[in-house]
Structures are given as C-alpha cells and as structure tokens.
N, C-alpha and C positions, 0 to 999 in steps of 0.2 A: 257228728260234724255239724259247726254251727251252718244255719242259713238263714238270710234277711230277707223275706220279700218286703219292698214296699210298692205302694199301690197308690199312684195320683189321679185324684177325681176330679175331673174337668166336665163332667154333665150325667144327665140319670143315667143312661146306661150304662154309667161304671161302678154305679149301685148292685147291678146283676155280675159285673166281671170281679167286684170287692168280694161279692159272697164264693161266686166260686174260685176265687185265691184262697181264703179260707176252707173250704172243702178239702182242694188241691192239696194244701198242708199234709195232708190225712196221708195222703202218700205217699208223701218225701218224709214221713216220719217215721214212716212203716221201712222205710229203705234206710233209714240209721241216720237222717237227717234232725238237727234239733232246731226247728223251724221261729221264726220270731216275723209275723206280720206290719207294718205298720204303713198308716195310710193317711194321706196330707190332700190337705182341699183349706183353699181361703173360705166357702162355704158349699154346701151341699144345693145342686141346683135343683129344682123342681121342673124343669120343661125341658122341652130338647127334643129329638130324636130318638124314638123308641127303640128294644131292644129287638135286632132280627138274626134268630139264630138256623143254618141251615148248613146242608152236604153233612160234611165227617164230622163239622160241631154234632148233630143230633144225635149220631153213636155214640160221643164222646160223652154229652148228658146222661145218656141211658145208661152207660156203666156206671157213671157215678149214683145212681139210682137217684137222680132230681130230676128227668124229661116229665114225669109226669106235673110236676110240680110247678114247672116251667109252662107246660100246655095252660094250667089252671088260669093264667093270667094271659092268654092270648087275644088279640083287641079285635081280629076278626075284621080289622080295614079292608074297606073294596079299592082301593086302589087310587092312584093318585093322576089329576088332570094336567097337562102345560097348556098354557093359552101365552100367546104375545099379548104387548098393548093394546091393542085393539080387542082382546077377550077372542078372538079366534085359538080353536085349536093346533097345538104344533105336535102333537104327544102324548101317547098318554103311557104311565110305571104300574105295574101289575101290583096286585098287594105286596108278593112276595119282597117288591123292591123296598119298599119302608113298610113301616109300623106305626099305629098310633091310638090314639086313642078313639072308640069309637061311635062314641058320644057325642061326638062333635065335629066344626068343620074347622083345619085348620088350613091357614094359606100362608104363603113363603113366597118370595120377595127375593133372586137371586138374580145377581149383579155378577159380571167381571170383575178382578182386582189384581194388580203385579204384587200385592203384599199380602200378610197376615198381619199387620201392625193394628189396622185394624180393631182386631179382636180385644187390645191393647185398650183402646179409648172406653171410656166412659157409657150410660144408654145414650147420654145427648151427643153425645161425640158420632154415636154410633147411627140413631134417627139421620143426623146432620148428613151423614156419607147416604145411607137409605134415597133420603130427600133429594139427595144432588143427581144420585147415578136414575135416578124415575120422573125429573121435575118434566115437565112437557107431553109423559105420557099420556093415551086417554084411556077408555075402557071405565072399569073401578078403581083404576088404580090413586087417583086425588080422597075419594074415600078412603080407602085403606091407609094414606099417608098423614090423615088428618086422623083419621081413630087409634093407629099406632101410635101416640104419646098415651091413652090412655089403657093400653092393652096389659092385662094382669100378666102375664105369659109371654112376655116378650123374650125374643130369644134369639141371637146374634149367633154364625161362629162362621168361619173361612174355612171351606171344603180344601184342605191342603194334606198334601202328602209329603210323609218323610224317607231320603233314600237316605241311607249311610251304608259304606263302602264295609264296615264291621259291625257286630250286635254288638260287643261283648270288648271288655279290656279288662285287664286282669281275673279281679275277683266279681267282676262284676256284670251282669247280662240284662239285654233291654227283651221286653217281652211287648206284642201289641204293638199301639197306636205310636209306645213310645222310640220301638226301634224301626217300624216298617209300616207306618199309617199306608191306609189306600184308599181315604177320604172316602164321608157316607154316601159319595156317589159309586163306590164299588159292590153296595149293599154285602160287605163281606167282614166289617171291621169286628166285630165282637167275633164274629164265628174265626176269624184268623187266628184273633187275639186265645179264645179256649185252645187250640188246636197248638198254638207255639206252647203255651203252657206248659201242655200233655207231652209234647214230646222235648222240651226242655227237662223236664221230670223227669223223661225215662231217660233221657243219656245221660244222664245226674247221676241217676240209679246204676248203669250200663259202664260209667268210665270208672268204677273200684275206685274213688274218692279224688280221681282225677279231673277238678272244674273244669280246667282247661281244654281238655279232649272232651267232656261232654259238651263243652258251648262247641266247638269245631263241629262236633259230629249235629247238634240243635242245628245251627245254621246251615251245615251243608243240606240238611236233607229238608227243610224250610222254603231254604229261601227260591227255589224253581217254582212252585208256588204263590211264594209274595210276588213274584217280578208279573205273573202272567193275572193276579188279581190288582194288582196296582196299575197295569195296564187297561183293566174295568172301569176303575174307576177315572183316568184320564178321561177314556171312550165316553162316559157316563156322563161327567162334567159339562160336554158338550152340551149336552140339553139343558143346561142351566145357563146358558150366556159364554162360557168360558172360549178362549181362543182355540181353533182347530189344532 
C-alpha cells in the first residue's frame, strides 16, 4: 500500500524530526506500507531553538534504538533567565524548559503580537517590529537593538499555536506542529510531534488497510493529550509578554 510522507522544515529542529520520519518509515514498511518521504524548506535554517525531547518521547527513542545517539548531542544548558526592562528578575525556566547551545550566551527579545504576519516580513521588516514593540526601554536593551542588525544568528519566529477541529481529510493526515502546534512555550513540540508519529503508524498498522479508521482511531487517542499540552503552552506564553 502506497504512502507519502512529507516533511516541512521551518527551523533546526526539524532537522531531528526529518531524520526520525525517515527511521519511522522502517516500520510502516515492515507493516506492508510502501513508503516515499519527501521534504520542502525554502532553505535550511541554522539557529532557532534547540531540540528538547522528554516523557513517552524518550521510550519512544529507545525502541527505535537512537536514545543513545540523541543523548551524544545533549548541550547540557543551565537554564534560562527573564528579566523586565529594567534587567530585574521576573523568572527564571529550568533547563528542561529549552535547549541550546552551551557555548554560549544567547538572549531573546519577546514581545506581544495579535498576528503571525510577522514571521512573513523580511530581517529588516522584522528588526523594524523588534525596534518599535522595545524603543524607550532601558536596562540593555538599546545595546541589544543596536548590535541586533549585525548579529550572524538572527532568528525571528511567533510562538503560535494551531487548533483544528480535524487532523486528517481523506487520504491525508497532519502529524506535529502541522496539525496541533502547542508553540515552544509548551516545551512539548518535538516530543508531541515523535509520539503522534508512533502512534499514527500503529493504527495504520491496526486498521487492516483502512486509512480512514486508523486516522479516527490516531486522533481519538492523541488528541486528550494535545488539548492539556496546548494549554502549557498558553500558560507558558505568559512569561514572555503575551495577554493573560
């Protein structure tokens, strides 16, 4: 039985979720599937948000026999600070909450926004919005707005979540960020994203060649789940500026 996955990269970590769709094939192939991957990105990005995988993801690695493989690259961050404009503390995210690199000091710059249009504009388009939602700050923040034009690693994206009322229409099923984002303030997105995969695959496997009944049975048992870590990440949001 044919099947298509395809796989769109919008930032590193779907560098880690491309390889393991690929893996994932291995078992939809074993089950009578005849697998064809294919994967679209205007270009591959180099900065972002690291990869944080945790709960039932980490069983789910360890069958596939990659956890170790996955630890080899762990970045070992202590954890992440919030300060207001004034550089006072409001907060602080435990490692477990991001990932990064640990080499180094990165700092982020997060605003309210009623859009994701945003993400849409250009760097200068994007600096410009930066500059407007922080002008009058004080702390370091006039530093940071002046060295951000020439930062190698500049890196923009709108912490948004996606509901939709179905995954799936016809022959076709959304997997991850594409059908159930719970934005990286849930610290949950990749680990969702392996975990619908896995059990997409099995009711694949489970419904005797019937797509239909295996997406029914993928989201019923999913989605209790998505609803109460998309509510994480609402909660989460708050410590970045966002509306209560």
């Amino acid at each position: 039985m044919p099947l298509l996955l395809r796989v769109l990269r919008g930032h590193a970590a779907c560098e880690f979720v491309a390889e393991f769709v690929h893996r994932l094939h291995r078992w939809l192939h074993r089950d009578g599937y005849q697998v064809t991957v294919v994967e679209s990105a205007l270009s591959v990005r180099d900065s972002g948000y690291a990869v944080d995988v945790r709960g039932a993801a980490l069983g789910l690695l360890e069958e596939m026999g990659i956890l170790g493989e996955v630890r080899e690259h762990e970045t070992k961050m202590r954890g992440t600070t919030l300060v207001d404009e004034t550089g006072a503390e409001t907060g602080r995210l435990p490692a477990e909450a991001f990932a990064g690199d640990a080499d180094r000091l990165t700092v982020s710059l997060s605003f309210a926004t009623d859009t994701a249009a945003l993400d849409q504009r250009d760097r200068d388009g994007q600096e410009q919005a930066i500059r407007a939602a922080f002008a009058g700050n004080g702390w370091e923040a006039p530093r940071l707005l002046d060295e951000m034009a020439q930062a190698a690693d500049f890196y923009f994206a709108s912490a948004c979540q996606v509901e939709l009322d179905r995954w799936s229409h016809g022959r076709i099923a959304l997997i991850g960020d594409a059908g159930y984002c719970a934005a990286p303030t849930s610290g949950m997105g990749t680990s969702q994203a392996l975990i619908g995969a896995r059990v997409l695959a099995r009711e694949l496997a489970e419904s005797g060649g019937d797509h239909r009944a295996g997406f029914v049975a993928y989201e019923r048992e999913l989605r209790p789940d998505v609803l109460k870590t998309q509510a994480i990440g609402r909660e989460g949001a708050k410590m970045f500026g966002a509306a209560a």
